[in-house]
Structure formats: C-alpha cells, structure tokens
gemmi code that builds the backbone of each chain (N, CA, C; Angstrom):
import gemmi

chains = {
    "A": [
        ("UNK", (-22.081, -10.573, 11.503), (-20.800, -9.991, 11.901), (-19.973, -9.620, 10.671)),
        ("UNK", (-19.000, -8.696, 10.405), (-17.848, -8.233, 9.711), (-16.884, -8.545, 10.363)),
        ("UNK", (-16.084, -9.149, 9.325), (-14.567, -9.078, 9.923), (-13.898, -7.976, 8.857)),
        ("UNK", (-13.261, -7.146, 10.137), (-12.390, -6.163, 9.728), (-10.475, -6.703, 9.739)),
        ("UNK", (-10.217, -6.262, 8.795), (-8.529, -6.225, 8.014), (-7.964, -4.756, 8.353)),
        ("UNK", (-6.777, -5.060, 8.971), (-6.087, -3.746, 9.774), (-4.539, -4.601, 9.168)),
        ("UNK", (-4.154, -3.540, 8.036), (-2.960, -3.299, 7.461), (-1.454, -2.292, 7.766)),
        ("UNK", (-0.228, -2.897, 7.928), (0.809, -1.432, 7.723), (0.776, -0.841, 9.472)),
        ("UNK", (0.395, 0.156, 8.997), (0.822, 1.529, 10.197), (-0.801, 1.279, 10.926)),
        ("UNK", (-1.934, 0.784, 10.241), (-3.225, 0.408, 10.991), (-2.900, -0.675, 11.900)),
        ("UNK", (-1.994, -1.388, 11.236), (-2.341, -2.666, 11.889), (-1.423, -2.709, 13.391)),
        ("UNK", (-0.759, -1.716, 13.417), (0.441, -1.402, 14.764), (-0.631, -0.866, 15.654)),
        ("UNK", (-1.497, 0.300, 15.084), (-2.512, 0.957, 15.819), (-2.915, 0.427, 16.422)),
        ("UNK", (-3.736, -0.720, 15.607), (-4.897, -1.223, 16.299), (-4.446, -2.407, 17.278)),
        ("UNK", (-3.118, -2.824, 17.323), (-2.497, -3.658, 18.011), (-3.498, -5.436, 17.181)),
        ("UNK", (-3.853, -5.581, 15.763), (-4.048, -6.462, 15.814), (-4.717, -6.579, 14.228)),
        ("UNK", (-4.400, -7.602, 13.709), (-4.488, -7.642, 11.610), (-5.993, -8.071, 11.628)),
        ("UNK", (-6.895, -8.512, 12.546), (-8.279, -8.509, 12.213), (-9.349, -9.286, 13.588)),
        ("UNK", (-10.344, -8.272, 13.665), (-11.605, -8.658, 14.503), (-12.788, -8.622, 13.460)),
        ("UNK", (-13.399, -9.259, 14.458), (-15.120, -9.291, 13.846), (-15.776, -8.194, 14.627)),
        ("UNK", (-16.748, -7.145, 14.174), (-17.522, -6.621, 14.692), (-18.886, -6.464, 14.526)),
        ("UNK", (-20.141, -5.888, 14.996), (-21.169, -6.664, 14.603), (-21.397, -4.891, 14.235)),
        ("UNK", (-21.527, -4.620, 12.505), (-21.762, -3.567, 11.966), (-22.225, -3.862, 10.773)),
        ("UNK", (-23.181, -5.225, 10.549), (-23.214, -4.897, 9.005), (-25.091, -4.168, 9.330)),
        ("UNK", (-25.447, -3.347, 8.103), (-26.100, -2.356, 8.117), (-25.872, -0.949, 8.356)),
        ("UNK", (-24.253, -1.310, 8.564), (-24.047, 0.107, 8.996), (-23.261, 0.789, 7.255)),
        ("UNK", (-23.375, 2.074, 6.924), (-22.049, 2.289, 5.815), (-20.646, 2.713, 6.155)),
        ("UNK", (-20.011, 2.596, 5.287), (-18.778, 2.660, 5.151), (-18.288, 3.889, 5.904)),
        ("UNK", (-19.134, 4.732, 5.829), (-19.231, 6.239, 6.395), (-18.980, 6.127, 8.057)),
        ("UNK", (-19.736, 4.846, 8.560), (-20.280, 4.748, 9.934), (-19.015, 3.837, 10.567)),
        ("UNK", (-18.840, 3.194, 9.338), (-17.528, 1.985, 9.892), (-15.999, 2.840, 10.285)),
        ("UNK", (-15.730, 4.167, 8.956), (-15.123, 4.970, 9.600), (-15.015, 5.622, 11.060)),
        ("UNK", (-16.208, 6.119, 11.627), (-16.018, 6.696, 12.527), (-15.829, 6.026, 13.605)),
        ("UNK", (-16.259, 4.568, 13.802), (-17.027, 3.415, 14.500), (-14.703, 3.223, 14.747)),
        ("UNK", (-14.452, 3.236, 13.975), (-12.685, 2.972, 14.004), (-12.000, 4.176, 14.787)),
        ("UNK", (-12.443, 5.443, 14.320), (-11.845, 6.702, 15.131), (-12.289, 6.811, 16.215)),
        ("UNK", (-13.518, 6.049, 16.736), (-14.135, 6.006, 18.095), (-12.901, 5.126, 19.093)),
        ("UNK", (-12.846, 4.185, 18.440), (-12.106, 2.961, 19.485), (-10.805, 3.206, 19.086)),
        ("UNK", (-10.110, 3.666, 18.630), (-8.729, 3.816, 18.060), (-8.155, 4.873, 18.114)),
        ("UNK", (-8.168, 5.668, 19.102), (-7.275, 7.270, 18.856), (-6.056, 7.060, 18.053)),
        ("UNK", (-6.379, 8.089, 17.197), (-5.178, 8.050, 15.765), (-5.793, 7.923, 14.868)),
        ("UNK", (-6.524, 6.732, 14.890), (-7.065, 6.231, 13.502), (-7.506, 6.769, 12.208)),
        ("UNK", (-8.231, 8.065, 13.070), (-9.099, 8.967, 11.898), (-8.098, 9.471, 11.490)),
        ("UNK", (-6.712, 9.877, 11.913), (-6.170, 10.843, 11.628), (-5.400, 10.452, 9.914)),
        ("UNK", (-5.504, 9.270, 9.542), (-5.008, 8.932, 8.088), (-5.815, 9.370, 7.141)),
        ("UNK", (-5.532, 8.820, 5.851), (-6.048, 8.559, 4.645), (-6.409, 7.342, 3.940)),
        ("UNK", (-7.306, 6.117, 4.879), (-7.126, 4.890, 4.576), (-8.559, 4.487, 3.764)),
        ("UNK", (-8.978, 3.959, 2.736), (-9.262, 4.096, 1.848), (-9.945, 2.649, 2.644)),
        ("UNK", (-11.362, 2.397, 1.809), (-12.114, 0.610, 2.750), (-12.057, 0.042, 2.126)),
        ("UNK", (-12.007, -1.743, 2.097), (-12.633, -2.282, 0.558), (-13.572, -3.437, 0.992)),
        ("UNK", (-14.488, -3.237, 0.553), (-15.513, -4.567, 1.204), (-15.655, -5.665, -0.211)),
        ("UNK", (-15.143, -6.875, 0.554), (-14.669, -8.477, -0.138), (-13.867, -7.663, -1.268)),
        ("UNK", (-12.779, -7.201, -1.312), (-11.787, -7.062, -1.882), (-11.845, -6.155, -3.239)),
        ("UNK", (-13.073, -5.363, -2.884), (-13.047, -4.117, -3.669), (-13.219, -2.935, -3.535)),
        ("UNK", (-12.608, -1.849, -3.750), (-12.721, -0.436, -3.051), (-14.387, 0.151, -3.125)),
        ("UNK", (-14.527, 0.136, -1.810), (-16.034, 0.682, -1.925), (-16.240, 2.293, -1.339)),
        ("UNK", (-17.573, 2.803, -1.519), (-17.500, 4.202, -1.533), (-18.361, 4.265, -0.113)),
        ("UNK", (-17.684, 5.196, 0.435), (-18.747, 5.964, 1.465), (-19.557, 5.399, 2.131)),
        ("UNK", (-20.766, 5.863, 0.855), (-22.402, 5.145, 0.838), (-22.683, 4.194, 0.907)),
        ("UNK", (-21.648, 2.964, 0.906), (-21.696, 1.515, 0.749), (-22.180, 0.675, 1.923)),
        ("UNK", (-22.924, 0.253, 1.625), (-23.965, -0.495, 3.286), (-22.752, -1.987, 3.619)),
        ("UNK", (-22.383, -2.113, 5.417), (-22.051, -3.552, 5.012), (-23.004, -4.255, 5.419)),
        ("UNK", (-22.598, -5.618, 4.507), (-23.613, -6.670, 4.904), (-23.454, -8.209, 5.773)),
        ("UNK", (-24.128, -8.675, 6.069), (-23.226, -9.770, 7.538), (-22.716, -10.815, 6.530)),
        ("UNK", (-21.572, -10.690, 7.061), (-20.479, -11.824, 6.357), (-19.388, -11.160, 5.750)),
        ("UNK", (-19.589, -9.720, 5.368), (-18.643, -9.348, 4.591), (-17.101, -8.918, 5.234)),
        ("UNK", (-16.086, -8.995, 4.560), (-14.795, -8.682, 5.216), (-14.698, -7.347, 4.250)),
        ("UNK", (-14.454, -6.746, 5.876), (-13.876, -5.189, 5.023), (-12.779, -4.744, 5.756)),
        ("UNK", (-11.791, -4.207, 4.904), (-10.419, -3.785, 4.752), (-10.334, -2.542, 4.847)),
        ("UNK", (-9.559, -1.926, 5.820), (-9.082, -0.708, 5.872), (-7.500, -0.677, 5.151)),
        ("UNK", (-7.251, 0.110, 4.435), (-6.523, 0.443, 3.048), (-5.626, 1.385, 3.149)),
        ("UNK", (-4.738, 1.700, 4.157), (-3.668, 3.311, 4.115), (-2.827, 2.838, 2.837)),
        ("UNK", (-2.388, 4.567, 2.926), (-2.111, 4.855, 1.176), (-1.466, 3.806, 0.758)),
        ("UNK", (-1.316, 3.141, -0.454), (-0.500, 2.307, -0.862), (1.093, 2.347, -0.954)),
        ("UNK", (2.250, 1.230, -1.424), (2.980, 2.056, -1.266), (4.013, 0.568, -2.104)),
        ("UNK", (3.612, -0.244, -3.118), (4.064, -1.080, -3.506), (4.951, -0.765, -4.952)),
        ("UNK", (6.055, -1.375, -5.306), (6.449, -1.395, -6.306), (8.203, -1.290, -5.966)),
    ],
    "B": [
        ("UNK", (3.265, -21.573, -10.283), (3.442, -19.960, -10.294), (2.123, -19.614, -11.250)),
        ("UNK", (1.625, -18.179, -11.193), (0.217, -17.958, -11.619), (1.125, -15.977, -12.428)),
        ("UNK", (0.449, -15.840, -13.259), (0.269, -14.729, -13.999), (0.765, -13.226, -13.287)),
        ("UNK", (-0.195, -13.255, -12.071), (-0.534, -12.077, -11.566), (-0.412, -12.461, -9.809)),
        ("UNK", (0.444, -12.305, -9.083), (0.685, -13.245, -8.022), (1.725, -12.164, -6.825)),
        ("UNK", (1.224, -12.706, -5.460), (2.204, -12.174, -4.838), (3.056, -13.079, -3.820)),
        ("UNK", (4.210, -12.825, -3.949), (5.005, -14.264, -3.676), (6.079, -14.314, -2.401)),
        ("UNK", (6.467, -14.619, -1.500), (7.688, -14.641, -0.148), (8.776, -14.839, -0.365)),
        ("UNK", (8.673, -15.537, -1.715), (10.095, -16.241, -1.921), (11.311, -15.131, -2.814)),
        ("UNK", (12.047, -15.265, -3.331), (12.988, -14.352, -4.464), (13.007, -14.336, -5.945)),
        ("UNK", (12.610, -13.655, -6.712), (12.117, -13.514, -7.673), (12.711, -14.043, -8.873)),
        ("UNK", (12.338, -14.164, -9.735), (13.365, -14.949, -10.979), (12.311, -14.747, -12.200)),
        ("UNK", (13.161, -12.953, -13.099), (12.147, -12.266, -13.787), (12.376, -13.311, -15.105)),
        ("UNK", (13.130, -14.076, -15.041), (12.714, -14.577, -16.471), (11.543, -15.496, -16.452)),
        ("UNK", (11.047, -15.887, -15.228), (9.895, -16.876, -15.284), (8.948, -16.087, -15.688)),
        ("UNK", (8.427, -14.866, -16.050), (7.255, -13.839, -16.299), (7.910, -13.361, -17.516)),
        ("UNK", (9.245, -13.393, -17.929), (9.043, -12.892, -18.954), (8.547, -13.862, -19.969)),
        ("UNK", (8.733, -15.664, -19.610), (8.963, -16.699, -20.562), (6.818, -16.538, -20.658)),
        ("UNK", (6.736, -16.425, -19.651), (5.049, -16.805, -19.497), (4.108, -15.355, -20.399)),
        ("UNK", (4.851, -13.928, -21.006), (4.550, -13.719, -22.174), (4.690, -13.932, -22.876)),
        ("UNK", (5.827, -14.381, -23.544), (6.424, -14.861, -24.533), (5.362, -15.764, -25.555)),
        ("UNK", (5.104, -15.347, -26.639), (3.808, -15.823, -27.791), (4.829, -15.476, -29.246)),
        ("UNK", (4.427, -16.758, -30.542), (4.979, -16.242, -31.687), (4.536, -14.761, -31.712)),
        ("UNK", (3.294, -14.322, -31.524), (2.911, -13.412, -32.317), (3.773, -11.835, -31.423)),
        ("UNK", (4.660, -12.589, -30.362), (5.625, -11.233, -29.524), (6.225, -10.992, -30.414)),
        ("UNK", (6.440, -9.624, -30.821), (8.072, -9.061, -31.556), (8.963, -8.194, -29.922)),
        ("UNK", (7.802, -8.523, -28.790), (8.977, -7.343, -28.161), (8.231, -7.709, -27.023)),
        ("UNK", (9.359, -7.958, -26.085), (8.931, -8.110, -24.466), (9.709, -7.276, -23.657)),
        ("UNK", (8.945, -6.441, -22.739), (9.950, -5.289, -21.653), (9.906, -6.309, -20.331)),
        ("UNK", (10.312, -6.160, -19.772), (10.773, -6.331, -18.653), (11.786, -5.641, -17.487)),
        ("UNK", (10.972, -5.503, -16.361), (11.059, -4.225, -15.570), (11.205, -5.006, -14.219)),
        ("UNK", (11.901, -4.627, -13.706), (11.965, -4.869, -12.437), (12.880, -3.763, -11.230)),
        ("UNK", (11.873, -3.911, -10.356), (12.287, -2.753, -9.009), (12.823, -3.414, -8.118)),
        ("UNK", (13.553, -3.082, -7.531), (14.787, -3.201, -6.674), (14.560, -2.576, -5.386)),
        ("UNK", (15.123, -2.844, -4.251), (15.168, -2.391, -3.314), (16.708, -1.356, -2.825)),
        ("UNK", (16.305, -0.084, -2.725), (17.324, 1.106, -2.987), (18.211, 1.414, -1.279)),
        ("UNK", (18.912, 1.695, -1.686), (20.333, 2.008, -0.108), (19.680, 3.551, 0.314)),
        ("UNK", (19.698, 3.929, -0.757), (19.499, 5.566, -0.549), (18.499, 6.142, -0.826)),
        ("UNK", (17.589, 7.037, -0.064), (16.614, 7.808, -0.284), (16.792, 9.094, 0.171)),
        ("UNK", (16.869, 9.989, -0.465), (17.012, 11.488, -0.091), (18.011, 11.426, 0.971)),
        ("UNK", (19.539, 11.158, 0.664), (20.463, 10.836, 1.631), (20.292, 10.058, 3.079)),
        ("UNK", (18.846, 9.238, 3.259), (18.779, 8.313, 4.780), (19.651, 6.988, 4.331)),
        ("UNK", (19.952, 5.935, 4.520), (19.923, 4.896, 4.665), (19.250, 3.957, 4.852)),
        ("UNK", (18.851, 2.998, 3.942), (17.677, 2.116, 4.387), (18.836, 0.475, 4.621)),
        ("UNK", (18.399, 0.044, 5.534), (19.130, -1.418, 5.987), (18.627, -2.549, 4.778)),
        ("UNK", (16.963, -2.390, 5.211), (16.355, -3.353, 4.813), (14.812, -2.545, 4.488)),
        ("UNK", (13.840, -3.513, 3.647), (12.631, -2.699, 3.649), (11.064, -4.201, 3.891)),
        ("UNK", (10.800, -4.392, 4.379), (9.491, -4.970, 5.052), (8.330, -4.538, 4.186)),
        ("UNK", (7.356, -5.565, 3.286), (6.704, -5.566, 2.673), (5.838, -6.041, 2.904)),
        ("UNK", (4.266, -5.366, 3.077), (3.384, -6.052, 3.577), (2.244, -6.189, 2.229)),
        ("UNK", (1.098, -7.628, 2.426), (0.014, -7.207, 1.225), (-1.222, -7.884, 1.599)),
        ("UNK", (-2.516, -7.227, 1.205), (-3.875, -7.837, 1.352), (-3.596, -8.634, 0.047)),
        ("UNK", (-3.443, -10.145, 0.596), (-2.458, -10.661, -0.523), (-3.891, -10.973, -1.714)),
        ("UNK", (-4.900, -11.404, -0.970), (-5.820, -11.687, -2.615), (-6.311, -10.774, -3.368)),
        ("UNK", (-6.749, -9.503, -2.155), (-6.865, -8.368, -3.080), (-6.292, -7.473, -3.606)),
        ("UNK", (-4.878, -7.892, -3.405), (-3.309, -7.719, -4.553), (-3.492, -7.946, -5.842)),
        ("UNK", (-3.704, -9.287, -5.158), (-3.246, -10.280, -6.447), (-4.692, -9.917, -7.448)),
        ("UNK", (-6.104, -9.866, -6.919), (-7.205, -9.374, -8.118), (-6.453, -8.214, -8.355)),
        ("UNK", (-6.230, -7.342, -8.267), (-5.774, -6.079, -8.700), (-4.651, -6.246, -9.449)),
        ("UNK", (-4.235, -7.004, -8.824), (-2.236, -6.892, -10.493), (-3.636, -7.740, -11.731)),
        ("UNK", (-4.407, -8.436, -11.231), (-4.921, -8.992, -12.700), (-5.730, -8.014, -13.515)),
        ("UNK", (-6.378, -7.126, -12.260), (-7.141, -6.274, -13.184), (-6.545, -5.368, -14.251)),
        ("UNK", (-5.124, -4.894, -13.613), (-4.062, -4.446, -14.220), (-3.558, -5.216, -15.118)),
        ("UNK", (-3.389, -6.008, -15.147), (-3.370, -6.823, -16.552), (-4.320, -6.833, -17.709)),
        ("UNK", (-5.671, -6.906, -16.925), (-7.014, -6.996, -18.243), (-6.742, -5.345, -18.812)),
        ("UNK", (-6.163, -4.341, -17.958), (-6.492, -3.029, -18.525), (-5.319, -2.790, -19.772)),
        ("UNK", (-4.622, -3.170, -19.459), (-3.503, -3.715, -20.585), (-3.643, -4.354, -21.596)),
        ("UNK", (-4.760, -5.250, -21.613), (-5.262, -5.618, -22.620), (-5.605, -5.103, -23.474)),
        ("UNK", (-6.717, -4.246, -22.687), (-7.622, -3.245, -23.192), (-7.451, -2.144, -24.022)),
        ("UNK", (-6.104, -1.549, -23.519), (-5.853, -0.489, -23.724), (-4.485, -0.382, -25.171)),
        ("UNK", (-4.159, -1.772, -24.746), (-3.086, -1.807, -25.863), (-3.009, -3.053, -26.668)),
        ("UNK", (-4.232, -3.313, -27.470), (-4.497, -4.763, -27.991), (-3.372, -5.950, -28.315)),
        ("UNK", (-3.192, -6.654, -27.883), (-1.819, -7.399, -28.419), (-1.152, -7.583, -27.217)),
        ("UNK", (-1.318, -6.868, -26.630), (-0.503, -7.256, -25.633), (-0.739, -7.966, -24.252)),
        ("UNK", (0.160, -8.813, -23.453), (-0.086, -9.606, -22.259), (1.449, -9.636, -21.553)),
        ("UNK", (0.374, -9.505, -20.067), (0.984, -8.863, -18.980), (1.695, -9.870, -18.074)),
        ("UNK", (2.046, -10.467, -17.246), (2.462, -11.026, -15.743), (3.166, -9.874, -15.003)),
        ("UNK", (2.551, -10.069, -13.674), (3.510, -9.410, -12.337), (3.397, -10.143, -11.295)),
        ("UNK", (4.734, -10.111, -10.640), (4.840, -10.377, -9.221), (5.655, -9.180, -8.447)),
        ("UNK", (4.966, -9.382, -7.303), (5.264, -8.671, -6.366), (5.762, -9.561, -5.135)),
        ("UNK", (6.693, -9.325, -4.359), (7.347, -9.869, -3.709), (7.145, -8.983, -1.881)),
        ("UNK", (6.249, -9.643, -0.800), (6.395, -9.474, 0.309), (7.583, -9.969, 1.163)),
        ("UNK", (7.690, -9.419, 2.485), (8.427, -10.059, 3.194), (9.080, -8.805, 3.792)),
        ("UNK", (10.376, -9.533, 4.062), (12.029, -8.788, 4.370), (12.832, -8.593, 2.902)),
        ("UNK", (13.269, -8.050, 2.326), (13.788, -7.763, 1.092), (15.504, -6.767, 1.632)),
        ("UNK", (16.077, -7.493, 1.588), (17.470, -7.254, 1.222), (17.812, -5.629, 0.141)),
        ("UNK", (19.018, -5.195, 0.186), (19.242, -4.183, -0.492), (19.884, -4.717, -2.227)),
        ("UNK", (19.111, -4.290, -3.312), (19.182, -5.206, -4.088), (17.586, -5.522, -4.538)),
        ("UNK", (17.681, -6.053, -3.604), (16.641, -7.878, -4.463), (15.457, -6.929, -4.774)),
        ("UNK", (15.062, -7.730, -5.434), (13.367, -7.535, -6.565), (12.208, -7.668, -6.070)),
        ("UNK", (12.064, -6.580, -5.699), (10.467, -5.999, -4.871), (9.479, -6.612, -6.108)),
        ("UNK", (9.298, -6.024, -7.405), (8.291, -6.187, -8.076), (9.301, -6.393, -9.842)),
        ("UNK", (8.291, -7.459, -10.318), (8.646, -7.820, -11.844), (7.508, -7.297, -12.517)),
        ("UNK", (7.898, -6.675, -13.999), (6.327, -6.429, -14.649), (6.839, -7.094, -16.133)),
        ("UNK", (6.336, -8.048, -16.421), (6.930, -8.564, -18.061), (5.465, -7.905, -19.048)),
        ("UNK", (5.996, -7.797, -19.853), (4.923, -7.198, -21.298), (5.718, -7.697, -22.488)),
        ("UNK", (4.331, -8.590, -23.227), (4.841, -8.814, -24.436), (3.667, -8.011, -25.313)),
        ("UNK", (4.582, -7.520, -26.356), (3.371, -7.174, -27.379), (4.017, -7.642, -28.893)),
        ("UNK", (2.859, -7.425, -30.295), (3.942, -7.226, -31.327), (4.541, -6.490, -31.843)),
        ("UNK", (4.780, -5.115, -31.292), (5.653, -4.630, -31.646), (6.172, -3.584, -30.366)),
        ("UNK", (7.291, -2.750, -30.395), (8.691, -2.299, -29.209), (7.476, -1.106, -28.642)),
        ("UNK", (6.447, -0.265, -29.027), (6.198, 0.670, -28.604), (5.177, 0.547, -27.407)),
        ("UNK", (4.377, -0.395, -27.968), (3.348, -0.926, -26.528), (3.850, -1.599, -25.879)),
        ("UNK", (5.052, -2.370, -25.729), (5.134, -3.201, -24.510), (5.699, -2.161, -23.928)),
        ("UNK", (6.503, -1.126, -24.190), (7.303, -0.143, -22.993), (5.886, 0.853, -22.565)),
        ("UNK", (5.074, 1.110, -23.014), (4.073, 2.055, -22.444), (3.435, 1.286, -21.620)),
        ("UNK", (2.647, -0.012, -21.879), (2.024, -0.676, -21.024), (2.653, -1.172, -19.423)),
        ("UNK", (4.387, -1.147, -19.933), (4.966, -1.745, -18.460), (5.084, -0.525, -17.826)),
        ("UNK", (5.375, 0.651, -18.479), (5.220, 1.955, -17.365), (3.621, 1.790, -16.510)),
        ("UNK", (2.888, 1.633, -17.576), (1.468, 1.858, -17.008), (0.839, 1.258, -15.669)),
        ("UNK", (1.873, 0.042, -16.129), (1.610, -1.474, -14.929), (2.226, -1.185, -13.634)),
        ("UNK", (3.724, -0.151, -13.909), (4.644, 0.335, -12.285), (3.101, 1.111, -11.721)),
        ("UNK", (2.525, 2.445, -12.384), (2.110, 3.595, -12.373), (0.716, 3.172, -11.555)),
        ("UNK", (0.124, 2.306, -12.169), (-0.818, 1.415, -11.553), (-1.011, 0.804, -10.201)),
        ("UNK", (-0.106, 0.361, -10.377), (0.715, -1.060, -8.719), (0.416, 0.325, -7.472)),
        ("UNK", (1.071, 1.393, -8.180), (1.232, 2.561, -7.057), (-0.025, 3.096, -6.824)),
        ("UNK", (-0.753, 2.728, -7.115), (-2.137, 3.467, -7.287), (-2.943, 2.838, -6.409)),
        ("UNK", (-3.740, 1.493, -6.719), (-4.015, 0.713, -6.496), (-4.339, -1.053, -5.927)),
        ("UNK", (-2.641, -1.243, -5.701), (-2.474, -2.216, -5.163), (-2.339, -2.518, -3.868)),
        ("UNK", (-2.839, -3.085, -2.899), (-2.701, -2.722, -1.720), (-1.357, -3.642, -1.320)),
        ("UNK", (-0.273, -2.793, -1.168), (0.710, -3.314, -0.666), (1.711, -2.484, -0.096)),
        ("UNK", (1.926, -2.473, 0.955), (2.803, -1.364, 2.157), (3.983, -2.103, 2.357)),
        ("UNK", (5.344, -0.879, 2.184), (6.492, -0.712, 2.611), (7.148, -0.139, 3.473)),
        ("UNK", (7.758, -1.054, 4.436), (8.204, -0.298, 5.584), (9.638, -0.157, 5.536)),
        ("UNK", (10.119, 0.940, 5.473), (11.702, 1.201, 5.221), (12.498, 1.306, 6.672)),
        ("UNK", (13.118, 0.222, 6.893), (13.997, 0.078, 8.043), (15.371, 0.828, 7.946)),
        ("UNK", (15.479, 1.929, 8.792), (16.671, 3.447, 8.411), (17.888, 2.119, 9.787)),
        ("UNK", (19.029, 3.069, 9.459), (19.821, 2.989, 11.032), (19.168, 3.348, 12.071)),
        ("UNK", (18.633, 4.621, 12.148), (17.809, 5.094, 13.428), (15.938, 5.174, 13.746)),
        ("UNK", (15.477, 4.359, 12.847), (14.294, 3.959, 13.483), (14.133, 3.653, 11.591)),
        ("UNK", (12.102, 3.473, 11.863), (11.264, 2.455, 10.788), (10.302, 3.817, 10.656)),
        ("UNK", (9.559, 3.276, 9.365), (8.384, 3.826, 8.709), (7.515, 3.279, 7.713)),
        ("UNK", (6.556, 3.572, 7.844), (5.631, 3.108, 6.563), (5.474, 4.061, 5.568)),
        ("UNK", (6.016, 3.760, 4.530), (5.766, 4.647, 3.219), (4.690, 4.969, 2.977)),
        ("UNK", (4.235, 5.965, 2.747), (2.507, 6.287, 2.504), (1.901, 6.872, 3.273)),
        ("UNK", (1.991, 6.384, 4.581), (1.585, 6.551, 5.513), (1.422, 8.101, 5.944)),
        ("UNK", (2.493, 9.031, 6.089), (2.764, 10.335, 6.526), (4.011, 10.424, 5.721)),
        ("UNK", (4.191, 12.118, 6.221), (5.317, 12.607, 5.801), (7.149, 11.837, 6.543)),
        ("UNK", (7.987, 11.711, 5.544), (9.336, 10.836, 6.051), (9.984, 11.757, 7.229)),
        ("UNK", (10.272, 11.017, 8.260), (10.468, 11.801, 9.081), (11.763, 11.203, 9.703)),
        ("UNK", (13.028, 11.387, 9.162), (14.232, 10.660, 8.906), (14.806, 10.358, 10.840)),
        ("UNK", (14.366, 10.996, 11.557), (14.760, 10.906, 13.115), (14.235, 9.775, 13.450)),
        ("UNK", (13.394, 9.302, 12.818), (12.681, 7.727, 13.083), (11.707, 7.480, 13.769)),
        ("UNK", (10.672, 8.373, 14.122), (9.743, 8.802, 14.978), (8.630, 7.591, 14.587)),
        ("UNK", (7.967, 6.937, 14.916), (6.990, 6.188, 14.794), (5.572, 6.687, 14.425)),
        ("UNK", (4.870, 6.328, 13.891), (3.596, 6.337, 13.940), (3.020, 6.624, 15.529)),
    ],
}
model = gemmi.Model(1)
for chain_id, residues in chains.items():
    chain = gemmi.Chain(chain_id)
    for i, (resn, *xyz) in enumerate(residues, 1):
        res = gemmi.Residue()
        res.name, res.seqid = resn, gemmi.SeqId(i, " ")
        for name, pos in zip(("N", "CA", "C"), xyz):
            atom = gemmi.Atom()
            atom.name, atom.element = name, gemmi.Element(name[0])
            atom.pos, atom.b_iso = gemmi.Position(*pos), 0.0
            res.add_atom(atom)
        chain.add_residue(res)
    model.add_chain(chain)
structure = gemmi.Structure()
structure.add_model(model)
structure.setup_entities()
C-alpha cells in the first residue's frame, strides 16, 4: 500500500490530509491520473509529487510502503 | 530548538541569529518576514500556514548545505512558522553568518528565494470577504473558493 499526503487547496478537495491506496508499481505518471479519476478538480492544478519526502519525476515507480505527497505550488516565506 | 525547523509557536529571531554566531563571523544578516495588512489594496485579517512539516524541514536544511556550498564560510538557520499568524508576526527567520558583510546578505536573499521555490509550505490569506490559497490559482479578491 501507499499512503498518499493531500496538502492546502488538495487537501479541501479531497475532503481529507491522507489515505492509503494500493498503487505501488504504478508511476508517478499513473498516480496522477489515478487522483484526477476520483477527484474532479484535481487534475486541474499544478501539484508537483514527492515520494518519502523528495520531489520525484514522472517516471518514478512507487513502491509498497512508500508515502507520496501531492505538492501544489508552494507558497512559504 | 534545531537549525533548520518548522515551528507553531512565535518566533524569537535572535535565537537563530545567536546559533550562527562563530569567532570566525564578521557579519550576520538577519531577515525576517512578516505577515502584511495589504496586498494589492485587499485586506488580509489573518493568514493560515500550512507544512509537509519533515519535508520542510529536509529542505530548509538542504538550503542550508547549498549555502554552504556556494558561499564558503558561511552558516545558515531558518524557521518557519505554521499555524494562524496575526498581522505583524514572523512567518519566516533566515539568520546568515559569514566572515565578511557581502556573503551573508547574498546567501540570506538566496535562502527567502529558495523557501519560495522549494519548500513545501502553503498560505492561506484570510480577506474580509472570503479565503485563498496562495499558489494555488490566480487571486480572486471576491473570495471565491477553490
């Protein structure tokens, strides 16, 4: 299983700051859409992933156990 | 208190500036952001700060090692401050010591310039007539929600 991190303006969306879903093998690519599927709105940002707390790309496979973070734009300081 | 940290409580920049502080400092900046009344004539009440607090906090450090890196001599602390934040109070501290006045002011720009880049931490600006998340979309002062 993955547990997913829903931040900000995601985390209102999704009505909730984190589930587990059973996607590891899937990429980052797949986890995107896998969010715009169940979430109308969702796709419609710019939210950036980070799997165990580092920005990962695209192509990035997850793997079971990992926590991955959905990331809208930053906005600290 | 730790180096590179994100914290609930109210800030107190001299504790980051004391924790650069080395004989070999001739010069410590210290920067700190505030939480503003006015933005492009709206009103903000209050502003709501949210953070993926550990992978904040690796990131203000990495931002620190790049500071290292980039400007030998010198060492960093930041805090960043979540929560409810008052009009006023101190969203974020960046202390830089180096030995001499020219790298600690480039490196603490570098460290704001950074935070904005890369840190995952969201602000929600509470107006008179509705909320928003900074970043998020375009400001849409009628208060329209997400």
């Amino acid at each position: 299983m993955i547990t997913l991190h829903y931040f900000a303006g995601l985390r209102e969306l999704t009505g909730k700051s984190q589930e587990q879903a059973d996607l590891a093998g899937k990429t980052v690519e797949d986890l995107m859409h896998w969010a715009a599927d169940k979430y109308p709105g969702f796709g419609n940002g710019s939210a950036r992933v980070a799997i165990n707390e580092e920005y990962a790309l695209p192509t990035d496979v997850l793997e079971d156990g990992d926590a991955a973070a959905f990331i809208p734009p930053v906005s600290g300081g | 208190m730790k180096a590179f940290e994100v914290v609930s409580q109210p800030i107190n920049p001299q504790a980051y500036a004391d924790l650069v502080l080395r004989p070999e400092a001739g010069a410590v900046t210290l920067f700190t952001g505030h939480v503003r009344e006015w933005t492009k004539g709206v009103r903000t009440l209050y502003l709501a700060y949210e953070a993926y607090v550990p992978m904040a906090e690796k990131k203000l450090e990495q931002i620190g090692q790049e500071i290292e890196e980039q400007w030998p001599g010198a060492k960093a602390a930041i805090a960043h401050r979540i929560g409810e934040l008052q009009i006023s109070d101190i969203a974020v501290v960046i202390a830089v010591s180096s030995p001499h006045r020219k790298a600690a002011y480039e490196a603490n720009e570098y460290a704001i310039e950074r935070i904005k880049e890369i840190v995952p931490i969201w602000k929600k600006e509470i107006w008179e007539d509705g909320e928003e998340w900074i970043g998020d979309q375009k400001k849409k002062p009628e208060g329209e929600k997400l």
